[in-house]
C-alpha positions as CSV (number, residue, x, y, z in Angstrom):
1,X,-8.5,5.0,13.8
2,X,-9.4,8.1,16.5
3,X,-12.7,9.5,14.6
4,X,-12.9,13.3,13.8
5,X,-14.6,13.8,17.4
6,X,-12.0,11.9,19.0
7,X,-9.1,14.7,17.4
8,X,-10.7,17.2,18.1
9,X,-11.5,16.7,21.9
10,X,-8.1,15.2,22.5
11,X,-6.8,18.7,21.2
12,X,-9.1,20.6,23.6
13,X,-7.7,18.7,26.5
14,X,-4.7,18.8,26.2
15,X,-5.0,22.9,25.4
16,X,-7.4,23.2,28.5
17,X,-5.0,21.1,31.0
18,X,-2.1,23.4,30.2
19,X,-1.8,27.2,31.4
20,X,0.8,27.6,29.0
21,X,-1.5,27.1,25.5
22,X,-3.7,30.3,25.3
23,X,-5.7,29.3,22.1
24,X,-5.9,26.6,19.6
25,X,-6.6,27.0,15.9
26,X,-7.0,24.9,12.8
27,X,-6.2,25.3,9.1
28,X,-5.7,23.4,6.0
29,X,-8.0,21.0,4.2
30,X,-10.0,20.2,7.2
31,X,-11.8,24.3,7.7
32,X,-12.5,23.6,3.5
33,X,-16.2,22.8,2.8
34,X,-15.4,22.1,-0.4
35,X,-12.4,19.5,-0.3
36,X,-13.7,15.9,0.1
37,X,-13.7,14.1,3.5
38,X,-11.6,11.0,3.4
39,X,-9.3,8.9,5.8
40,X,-6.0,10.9,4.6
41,X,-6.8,14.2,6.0
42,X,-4.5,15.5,8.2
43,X,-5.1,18.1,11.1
44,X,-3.3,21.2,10.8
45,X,-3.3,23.0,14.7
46,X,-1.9,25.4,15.5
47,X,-1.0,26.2,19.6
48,X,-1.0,29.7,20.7
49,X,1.3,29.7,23.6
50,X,2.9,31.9,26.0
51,X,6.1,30.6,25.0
52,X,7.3,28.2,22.3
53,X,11.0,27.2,23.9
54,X,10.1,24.9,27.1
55,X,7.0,23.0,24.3
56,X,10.7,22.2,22.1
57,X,13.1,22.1,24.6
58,X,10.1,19.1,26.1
59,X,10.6,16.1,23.4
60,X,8.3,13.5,25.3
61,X,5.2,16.3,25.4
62,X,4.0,15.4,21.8
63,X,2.8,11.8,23.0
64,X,0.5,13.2,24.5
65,X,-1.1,13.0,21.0
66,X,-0.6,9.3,20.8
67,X,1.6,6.6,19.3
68,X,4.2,8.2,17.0
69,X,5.1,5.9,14.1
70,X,7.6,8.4,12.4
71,X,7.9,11.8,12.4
72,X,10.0,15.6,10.8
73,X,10.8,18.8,12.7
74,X,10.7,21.4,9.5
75,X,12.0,23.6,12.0
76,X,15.3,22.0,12.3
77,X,16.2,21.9,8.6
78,X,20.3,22.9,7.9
79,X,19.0,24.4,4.7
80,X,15.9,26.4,5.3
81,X,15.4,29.9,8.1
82,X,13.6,29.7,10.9
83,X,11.9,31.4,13.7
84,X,11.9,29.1,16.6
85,X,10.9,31.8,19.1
86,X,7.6,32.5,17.4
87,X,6.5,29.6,15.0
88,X,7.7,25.4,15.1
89,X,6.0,22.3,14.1
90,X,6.5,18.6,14.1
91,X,4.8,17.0,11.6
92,X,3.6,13.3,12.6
93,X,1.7,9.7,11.3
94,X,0.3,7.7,14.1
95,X,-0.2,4.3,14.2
96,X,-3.9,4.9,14.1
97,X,-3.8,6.4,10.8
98,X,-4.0,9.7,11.5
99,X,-1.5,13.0,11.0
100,X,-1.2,16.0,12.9
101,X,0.9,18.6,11.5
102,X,1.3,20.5,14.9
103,X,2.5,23.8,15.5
104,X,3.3,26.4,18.3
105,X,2.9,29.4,18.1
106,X,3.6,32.9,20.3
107,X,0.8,35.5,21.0
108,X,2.4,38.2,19.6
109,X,2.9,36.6,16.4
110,X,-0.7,34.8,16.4
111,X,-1.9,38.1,16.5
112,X,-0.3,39.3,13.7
113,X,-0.8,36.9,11.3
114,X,-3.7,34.3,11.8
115,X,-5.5,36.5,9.1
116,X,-3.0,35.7,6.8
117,X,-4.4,32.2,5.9
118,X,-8.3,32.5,5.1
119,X,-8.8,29.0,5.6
120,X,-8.7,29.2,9.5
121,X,-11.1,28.6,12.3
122,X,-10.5,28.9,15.8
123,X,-10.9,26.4,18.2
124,X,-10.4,27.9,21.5
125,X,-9.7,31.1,23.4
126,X,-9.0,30.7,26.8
127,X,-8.2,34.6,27.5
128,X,-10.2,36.2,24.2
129,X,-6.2,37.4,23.1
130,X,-7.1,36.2,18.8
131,X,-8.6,38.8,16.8
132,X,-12.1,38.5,15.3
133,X,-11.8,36.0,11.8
134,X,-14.2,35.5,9.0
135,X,-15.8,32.6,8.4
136,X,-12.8,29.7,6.6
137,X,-12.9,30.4,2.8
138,X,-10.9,29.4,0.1
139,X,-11.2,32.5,-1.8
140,X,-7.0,33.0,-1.3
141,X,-7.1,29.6,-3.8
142,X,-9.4,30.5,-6.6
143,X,-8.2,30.7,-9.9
144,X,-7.2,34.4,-10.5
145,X,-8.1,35.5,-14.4
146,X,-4.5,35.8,-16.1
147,X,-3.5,39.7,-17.2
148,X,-2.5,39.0,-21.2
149,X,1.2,39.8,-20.1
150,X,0.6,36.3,-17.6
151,X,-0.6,34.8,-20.6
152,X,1.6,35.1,-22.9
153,X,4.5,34.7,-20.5
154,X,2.9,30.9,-20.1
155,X,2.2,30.2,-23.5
156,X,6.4,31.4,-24.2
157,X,7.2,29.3,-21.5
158,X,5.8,26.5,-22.7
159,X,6.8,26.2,-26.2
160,X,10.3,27.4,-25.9
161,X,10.7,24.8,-22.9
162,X,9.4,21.9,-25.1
163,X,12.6,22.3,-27.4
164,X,14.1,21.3,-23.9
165,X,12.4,18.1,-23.8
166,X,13.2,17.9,-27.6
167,X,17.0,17.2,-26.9
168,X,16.5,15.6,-23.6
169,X,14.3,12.7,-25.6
170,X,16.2,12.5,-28.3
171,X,19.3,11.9,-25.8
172,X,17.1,9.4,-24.4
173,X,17.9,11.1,-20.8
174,X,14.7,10.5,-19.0
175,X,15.2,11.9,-15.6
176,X,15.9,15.0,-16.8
177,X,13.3,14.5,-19.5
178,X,11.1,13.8,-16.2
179,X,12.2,17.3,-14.6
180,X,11.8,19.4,-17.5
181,X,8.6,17.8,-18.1
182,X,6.7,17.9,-14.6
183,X,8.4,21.0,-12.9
184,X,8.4,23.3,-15.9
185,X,6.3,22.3,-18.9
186,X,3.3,20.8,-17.1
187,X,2.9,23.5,-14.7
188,X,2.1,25.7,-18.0
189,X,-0.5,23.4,-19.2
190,X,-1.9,23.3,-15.3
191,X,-2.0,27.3,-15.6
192,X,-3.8,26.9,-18.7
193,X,-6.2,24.3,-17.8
194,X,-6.6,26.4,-14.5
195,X,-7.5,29.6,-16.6
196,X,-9.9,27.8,-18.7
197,X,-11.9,26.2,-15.4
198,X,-11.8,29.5,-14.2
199,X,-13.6,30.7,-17.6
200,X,-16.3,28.0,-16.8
201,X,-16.9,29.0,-13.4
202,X,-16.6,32.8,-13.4
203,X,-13.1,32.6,-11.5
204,X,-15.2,31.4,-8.3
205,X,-13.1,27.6,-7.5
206,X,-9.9,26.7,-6.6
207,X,-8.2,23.8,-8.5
208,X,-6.4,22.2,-5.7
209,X,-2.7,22.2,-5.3
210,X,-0.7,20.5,-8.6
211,X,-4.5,21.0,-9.9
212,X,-5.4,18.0,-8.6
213,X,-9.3,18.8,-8.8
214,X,-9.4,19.4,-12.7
215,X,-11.5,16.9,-12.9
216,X,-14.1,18.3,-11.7
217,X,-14.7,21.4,-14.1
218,X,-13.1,19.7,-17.6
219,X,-14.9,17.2,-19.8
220,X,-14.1,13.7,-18.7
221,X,-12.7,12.9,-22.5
222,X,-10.1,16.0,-22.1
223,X,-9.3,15.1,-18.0
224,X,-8.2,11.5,-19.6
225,X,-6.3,13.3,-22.4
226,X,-4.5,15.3,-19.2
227,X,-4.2,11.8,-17.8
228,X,-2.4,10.8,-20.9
229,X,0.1,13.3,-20.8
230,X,2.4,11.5,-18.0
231,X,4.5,8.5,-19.1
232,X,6.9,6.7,-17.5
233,X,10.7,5.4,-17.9
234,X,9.8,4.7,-21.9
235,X,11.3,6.6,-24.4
236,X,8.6,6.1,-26.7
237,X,6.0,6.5,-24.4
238,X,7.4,9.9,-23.3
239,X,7.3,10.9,-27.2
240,X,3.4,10.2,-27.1
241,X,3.0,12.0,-23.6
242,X,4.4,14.9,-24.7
243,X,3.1,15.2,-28.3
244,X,0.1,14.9,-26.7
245,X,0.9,17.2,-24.0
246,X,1.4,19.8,-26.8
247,X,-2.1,19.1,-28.5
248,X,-3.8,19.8,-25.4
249,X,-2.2,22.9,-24.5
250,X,-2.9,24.1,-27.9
251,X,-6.4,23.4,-27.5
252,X,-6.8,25.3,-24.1
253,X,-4.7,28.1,-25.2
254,X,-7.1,28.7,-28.0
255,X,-9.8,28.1,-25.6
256,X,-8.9,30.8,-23.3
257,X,-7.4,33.3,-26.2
258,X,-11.1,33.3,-27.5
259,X,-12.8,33.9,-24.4
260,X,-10.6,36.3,-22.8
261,X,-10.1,38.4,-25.6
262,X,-6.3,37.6,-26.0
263,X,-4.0,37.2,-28.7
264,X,-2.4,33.9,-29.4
265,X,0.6,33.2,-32.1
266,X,-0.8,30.0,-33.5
267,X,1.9,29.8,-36.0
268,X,4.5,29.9,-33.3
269,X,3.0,26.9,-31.1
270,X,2.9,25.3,-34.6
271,X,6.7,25.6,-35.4
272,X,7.4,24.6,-31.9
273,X,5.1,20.9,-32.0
274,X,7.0,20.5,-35.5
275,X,9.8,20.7,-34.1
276,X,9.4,18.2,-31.6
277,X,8.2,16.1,-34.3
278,X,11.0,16.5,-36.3
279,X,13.4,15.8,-33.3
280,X,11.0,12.7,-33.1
281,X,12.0,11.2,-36.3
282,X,16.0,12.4,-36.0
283,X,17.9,9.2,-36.0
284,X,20.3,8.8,-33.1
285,X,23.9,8.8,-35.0
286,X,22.3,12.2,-36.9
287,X,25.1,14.5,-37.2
288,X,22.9,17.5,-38.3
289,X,18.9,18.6,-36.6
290,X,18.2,20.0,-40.5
């Protein structure tokens, strides 16, 4: 596997060899000094070029980079816009190991916004043409502290959603149990658990996209009880998950209700959890909920 050194020359090269790339830059995890280094990294570049057409129009230019095992062109989706002219990427896994999500990009529009991604450092600039940055930050990411409105718009969200996963268990209809549960529900209790790291640490961190570094402000007991929250294809299991799911949010909403000052309807996330318990214990020929 091409080490770190080894990218990173390879990408002055090939800028420096061609007239056409004005300026390189990189973002993403790699300009983070406080993501972890490991082997899965990718390299987000960006080329500044005079022109993006003849670098798309020129398919065989990106092995250059090395052995392609697969690859996507974003850029090309039916379903999603575009702006060819100014901004397109290929996004590729080499047989090495590594990943370069690649981009090119015109001046004009480098110009304009390379200052809209804080985590950004630029390589190289042949012709000085990239305004002055800051130093990469991560700031963008931190956990923001919630207004009470936010608040209590997540703590609705959550409990009224959960009568959604009621049904959908007792129904025993997992994918959609599986939906409801990860793209609605959970990213409540990720706000939450966001807003109570963000308590602990003066709303100074980021938690990571999907809040993937919890771990690292929570207590190890509660990360494993936010561990415990996702199930599998088990109907029973899900029950658990989610019951559980419910007792933890509970416990953070109280958490950050207390330290932020805010008002929390116990009673309500009580009916809500009783609910769910009820539904629980409904038997499946039940013609009636009460």
């Amino acid at each position: 596997m091409r080490s770190e050194t080894e990218m990173n020359q390879l990408f002055m090269d090939i800028a420096n060899e061609d007239r056409r790339i004005l300026a390189v830059y990189m973002n993403g995890s790699r300009t983070n000094k406080n993501v972890p280094k490991d082997i899965f990294q990718d390299y987000d570049i960006v080329f500044v070029v005079t022109e993006t057409k003849p670098f798309i129009e020129d398919k065989n230019w990106i092995c250059k980079f090395g052995n392609v095992l697969y690859m996507q062109y974003p850029d090309e989706h039916p379903d999603f816009p575009s702006d060819k002219e100014n901004f397109y990427g290929w996004l590729m896994q080499f047989d090495d190991g590594n990943r370069i999500d690649l981009h090119v990009e015109s001046a004009a529009h480098a110009k304009e916004h390379i200052c809209d991604d804080k985590l950004c450092r630029i390589l190289l600039d042949k012709e000085h043409i990239l305004p002055k940055i800051a130093d990469s930050t991560d700031e963008d990411y931190h956990v923001k502290k919630p207004s009470e409105a936010q608040f209590q718009a997540c703590i609705n969200e959550f409990w009224w959603c959960s009568n959604n996963l009621a049904k959908g268990l007792w129904r025993e209809e997992i994918p959609y149990v599986q939906d409801m549960a990860n793209f609605v529900v959970r990213k409540q209790l990720e706000k939450m658990l966001s807003w109570k790291v963000g308590i602990k640490t003066n709303f100074d961190v980021s938690v990571g996209k999907s809040a993937k570094y919890l771990y690292k402000w929570l207590e190890e007991e509660e990360y494993q009880h936010y561990l415990n929250t996702y199930f599998g294809g088990n109907t029973s299991d899900a029950w658990e998950s989610i019951l559980s799911m419910c007792d933890l949010f509970n416990s953070a909403t109280e958490y950050v209700a207390e330290k932020l000052g805010y008002t929390y309807n116990v009673e309500e996330g009580k009916a809500a959890a009783a609910f769910l318990k009820h539904v629980k214990c409904l038997p499946r020929n039940a013609k009636e909920i009460y």
